[in-house]
N, C-alpha and C positions, 0 to 999 in steps of 0.2 A: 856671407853672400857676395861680397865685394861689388857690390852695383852702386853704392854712394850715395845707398839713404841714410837718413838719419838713424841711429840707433832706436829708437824709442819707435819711429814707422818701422823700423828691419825685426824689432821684435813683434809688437802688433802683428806682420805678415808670418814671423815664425808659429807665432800663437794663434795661425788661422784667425784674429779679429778682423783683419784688413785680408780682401782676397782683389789680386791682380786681375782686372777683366780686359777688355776690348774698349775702346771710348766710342760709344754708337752717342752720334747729335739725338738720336732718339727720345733715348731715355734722359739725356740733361733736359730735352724739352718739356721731357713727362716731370720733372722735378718742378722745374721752375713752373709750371703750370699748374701742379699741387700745393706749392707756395702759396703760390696768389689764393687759389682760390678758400685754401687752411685762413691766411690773413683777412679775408672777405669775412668770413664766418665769424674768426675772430670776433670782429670790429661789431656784426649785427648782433653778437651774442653780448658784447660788451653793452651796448644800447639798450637791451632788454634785461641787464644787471646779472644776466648769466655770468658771474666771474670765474667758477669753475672752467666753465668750457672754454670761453675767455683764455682763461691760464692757456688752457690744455691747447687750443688750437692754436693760439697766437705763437706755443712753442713748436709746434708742429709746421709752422707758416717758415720758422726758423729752420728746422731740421730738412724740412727739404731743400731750400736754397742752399743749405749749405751740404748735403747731399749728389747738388747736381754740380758742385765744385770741385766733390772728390771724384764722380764720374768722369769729370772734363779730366783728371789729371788718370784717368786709367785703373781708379780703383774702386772693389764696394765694401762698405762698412758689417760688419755683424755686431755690431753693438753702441749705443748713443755715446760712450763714453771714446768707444774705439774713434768715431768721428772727431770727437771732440779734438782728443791728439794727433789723427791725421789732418786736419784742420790746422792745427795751430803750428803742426811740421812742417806741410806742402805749403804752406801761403803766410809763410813768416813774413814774409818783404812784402803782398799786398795787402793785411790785413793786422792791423794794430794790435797789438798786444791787449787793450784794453777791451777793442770788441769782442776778441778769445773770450775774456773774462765775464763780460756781458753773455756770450752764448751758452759758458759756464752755468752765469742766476738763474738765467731763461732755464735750463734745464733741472736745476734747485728749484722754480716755482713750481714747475711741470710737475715735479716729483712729490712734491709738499699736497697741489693740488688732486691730483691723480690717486695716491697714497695713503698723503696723511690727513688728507680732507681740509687741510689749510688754505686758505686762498680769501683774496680782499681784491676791491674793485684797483686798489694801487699797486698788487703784482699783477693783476690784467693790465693795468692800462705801461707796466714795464715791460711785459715779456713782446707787446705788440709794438712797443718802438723799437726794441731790442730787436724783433721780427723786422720791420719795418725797414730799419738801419741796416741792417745783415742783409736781406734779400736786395736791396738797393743795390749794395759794395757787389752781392754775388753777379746781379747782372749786368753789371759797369766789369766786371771782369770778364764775365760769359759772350757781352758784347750783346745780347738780347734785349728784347722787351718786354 
């Protein structure tokens, strides 16, 4: 391709996971507002010992914030994993190798919860800081509220 992505983003787009769009403010705001409002639910579902949902949303509060990351840099994901590596390619230098990792478990509890019917009040009460912490960093980058 010779444009000077990353191998690992240059295949992702070969392999249709990542597709090149237009960056509309639009849709980052639709993200980050599905965010919040995924983390609200979270938090109310956590209270009422919903841990399932808990998991589920609290990962979801994750997935979108960092969603409207990849939008801001001009791309859309077809797949959580594709994310995951457009994520950790586009925003090497602002976002920690460690919180990668962290949006990593968040989507191993999602999976466990959602799947394997696995889930405990203490992967809710992870994938929601893990949410929490991530949506933070995405809109200190987005420059949003």
């Amino acid at each position: 391709m010779g444009n000077g992505l990353n191998p690992a983003l240059q295949r992702l787009i070969e392999d249709r996971k990542i597709m090149k769009i237009r960056r509309d403010p639009a849709l980052i705001a639709a993200e980050i507002k599905a965010a919040k409002a995924d983390l609200k639910d979270a938090r109310e579902s956590l209270e009422l010992k919903k841990h399932k949902w808990a998991t589920i949303q609290g990962y979801y509060a994750l997935f979108h914030g960092l969603r409207a990351l990849l939008f801001e840099k001009g791309f859309r994901e077809k797949s959580h994993h594709a994310l995951l590596v457009a994520i950790r390619e586009l925003y090497a230098d602002k976002i920690e190798r460690s919180l990668i990792q962290d949006f990593e478990h968040g989507m191993y509890l999602r999976q466990e919860a959602d799947y394997g019917l696995k889930f405990s009040e203490r992967g809710a009460l992870d994938v929601i800081k893990i949410a929490e912490t991530l949506l933070a960093r995405a809109r200190a980058i987005l420059r949003v509220k």
